[in-house]
C-alpha positions as CSV (number, residue, x, y, z in Angstrom):
1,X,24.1,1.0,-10.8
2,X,25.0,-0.4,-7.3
3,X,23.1,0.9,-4.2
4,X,24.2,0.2,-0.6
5,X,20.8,-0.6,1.4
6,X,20.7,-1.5,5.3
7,X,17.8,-4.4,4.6
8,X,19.0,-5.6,1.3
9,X,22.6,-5.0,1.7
10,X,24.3,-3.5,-2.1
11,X,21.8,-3.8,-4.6
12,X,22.0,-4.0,-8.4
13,X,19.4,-1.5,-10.3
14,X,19.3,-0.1,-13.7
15,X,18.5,3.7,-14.3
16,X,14.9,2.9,-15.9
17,X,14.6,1.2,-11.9
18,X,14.2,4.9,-10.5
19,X,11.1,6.7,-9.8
20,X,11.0,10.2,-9.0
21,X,8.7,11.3,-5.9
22,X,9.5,15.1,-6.8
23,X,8.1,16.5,-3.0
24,X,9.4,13.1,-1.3
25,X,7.0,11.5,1.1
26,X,5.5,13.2,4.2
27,X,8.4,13.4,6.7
28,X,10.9,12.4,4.1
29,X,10.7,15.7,1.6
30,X,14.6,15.2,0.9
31,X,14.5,11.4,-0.1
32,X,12.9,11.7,-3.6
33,X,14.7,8.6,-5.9
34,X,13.4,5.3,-5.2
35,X,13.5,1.7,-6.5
36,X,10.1,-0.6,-5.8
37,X,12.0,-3.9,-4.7
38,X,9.7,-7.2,-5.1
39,X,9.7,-10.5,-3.0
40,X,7.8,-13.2,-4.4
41,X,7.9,-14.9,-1.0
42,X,6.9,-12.0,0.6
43,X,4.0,-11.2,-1.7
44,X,1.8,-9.1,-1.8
45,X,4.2,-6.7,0.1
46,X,6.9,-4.6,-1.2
47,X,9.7,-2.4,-0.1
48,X,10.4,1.2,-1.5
49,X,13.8,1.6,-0.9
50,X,15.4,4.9,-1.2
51,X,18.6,5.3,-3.0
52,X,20.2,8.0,-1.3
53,X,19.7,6.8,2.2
54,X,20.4,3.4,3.1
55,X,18.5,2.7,6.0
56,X,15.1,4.2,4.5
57,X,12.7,2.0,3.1
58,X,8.7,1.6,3.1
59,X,6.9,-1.8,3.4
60,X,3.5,-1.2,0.8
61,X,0.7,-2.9,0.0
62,X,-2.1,-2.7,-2.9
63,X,-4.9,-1.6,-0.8
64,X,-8.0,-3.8,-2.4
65,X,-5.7,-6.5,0.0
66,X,-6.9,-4.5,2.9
67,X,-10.3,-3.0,1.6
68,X,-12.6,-3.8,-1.0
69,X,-14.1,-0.4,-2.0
70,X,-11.3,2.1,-1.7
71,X,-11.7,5.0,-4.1
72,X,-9.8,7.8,-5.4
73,X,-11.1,11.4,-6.4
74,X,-7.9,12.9,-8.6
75,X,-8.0,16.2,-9.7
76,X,-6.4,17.1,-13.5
77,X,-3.3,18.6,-11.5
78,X,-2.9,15.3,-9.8
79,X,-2.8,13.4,-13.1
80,X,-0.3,16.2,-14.7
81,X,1.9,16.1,-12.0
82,X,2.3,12.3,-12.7
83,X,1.9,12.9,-16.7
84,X,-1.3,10.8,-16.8
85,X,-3.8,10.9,-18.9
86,X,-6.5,8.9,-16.4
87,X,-6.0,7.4,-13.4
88,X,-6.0,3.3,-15.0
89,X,-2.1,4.7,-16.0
90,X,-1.3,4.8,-12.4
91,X,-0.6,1.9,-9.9
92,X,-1.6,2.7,-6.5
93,X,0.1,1.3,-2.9
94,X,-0.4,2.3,0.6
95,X,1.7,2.2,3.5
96,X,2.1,-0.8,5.6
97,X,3.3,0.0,9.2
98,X,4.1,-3.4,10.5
99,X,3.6,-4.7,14.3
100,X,4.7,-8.0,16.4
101,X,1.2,-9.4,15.5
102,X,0.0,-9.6,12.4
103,X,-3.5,-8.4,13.5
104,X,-2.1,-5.4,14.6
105,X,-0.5,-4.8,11.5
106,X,-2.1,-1.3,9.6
107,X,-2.2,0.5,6.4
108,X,-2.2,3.8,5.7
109,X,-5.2,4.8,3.5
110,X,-5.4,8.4,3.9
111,X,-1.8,8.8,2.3
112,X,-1.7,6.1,-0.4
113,X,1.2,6.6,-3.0
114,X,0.8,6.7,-6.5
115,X,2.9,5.7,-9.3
116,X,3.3,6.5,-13.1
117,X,5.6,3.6,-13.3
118,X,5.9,3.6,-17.5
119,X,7.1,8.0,-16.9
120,X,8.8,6.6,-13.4
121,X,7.1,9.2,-11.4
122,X,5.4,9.0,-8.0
123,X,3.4,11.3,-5.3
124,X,2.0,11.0,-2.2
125,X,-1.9,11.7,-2.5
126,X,-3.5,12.9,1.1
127,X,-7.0,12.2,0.8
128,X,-9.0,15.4,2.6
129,X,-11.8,15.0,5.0
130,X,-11.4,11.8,6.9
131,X,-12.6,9.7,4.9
132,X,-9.8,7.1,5.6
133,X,-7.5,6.2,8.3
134,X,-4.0,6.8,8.5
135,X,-3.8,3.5,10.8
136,X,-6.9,0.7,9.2
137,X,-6.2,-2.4,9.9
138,X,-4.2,-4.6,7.6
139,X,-7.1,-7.2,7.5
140,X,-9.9,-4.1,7.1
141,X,-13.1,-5.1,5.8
142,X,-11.7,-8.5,4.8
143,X,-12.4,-10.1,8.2
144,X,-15.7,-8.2,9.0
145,X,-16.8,-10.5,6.4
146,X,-17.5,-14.3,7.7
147,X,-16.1,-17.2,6.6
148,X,-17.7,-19.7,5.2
149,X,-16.9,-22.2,8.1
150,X,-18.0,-19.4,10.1
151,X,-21.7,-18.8,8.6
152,X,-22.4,-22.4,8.1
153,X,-21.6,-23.1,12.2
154,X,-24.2,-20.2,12.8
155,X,-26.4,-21.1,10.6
156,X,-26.3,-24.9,12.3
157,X,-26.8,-23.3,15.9
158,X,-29.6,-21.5,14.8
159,X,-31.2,-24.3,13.2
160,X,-30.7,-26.6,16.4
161,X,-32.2,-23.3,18.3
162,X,-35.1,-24.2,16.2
163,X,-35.8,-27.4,16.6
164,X,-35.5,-27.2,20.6
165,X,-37.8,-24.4,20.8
């Protein structure tokens, strides 16, 4: 099947390419067929592109890339809705909404999508209570972390701190 897109130009996709978001994404209810396009050179991102509308497409991201500890509570009716039997059938992405600078770059954690990608099914997951941010930082908790140049400079300084004192 060929697809007209607006980034990609006409794409070639086979049938078993499409996954079904059956309520669409958040602002997007009517757009519910889309192909997961990878770019080995611009791994680990990837575009959802819709294949009714041309022009619409998402950038994703796994989101361990951005945070290490990001957790999921799905209820039974989440898992049926995506006919799975546990969550380790899904594959999870989150929004990427890109900026000039790359450290202004976010993800979108409280609204990650999920994918039964074997039964080609998707859904939009909000996660309740504020517990994530629509807008975290690309880099999240990956650059609170020091580097290893970083640690050893301080740890240096402190030592000469030290031996002055």
């Amino acid at each position: 099947m060929l697809i007209k897109t607006s980034r990609f130009g006409e794409i070639e996709i086979e049938e078993n390419q499409i996954i079904t978001i059956p309520s669409g994404l958040i602002g997007f209810s009517e757009d519910r067929r889309f192909v997961i396009r990878e770019d080995e050179a611009a791994s680990p991102f990837r575009w959802l592109q819709a294949i009714d509308t041309e022009a619409l497409a998402f950038v994703m991201i796994e989101p361990h890339v951005s945070i290490s500890n990001y957790e999921l509570e799905l209820t039974k009716d989440n898992l049926n809705k995506l006919k799975a039997e546990s969550i380790d059938e899904l594959t999870v992405f989150v929004l990427v909404t890109m900026a000039k600078k790359m450290d202004d770059v976010t993800v979108n954690l409280q609204g990650p999508l999920l994918f039964n990608l074997e039964k080609r099914l998707g859904l939009q997951f909000i996660i309740p209570n504020g517990k994530y941010s629509t807008r975290h930082s690309l880099f999240g908790d990956k650059l609170s972390k020091k580097s290893p140049i970083a640690s050893a400079q301080e740890s240096a300084a402190e030592e000469q701190q030290v031996a002055s004192d």
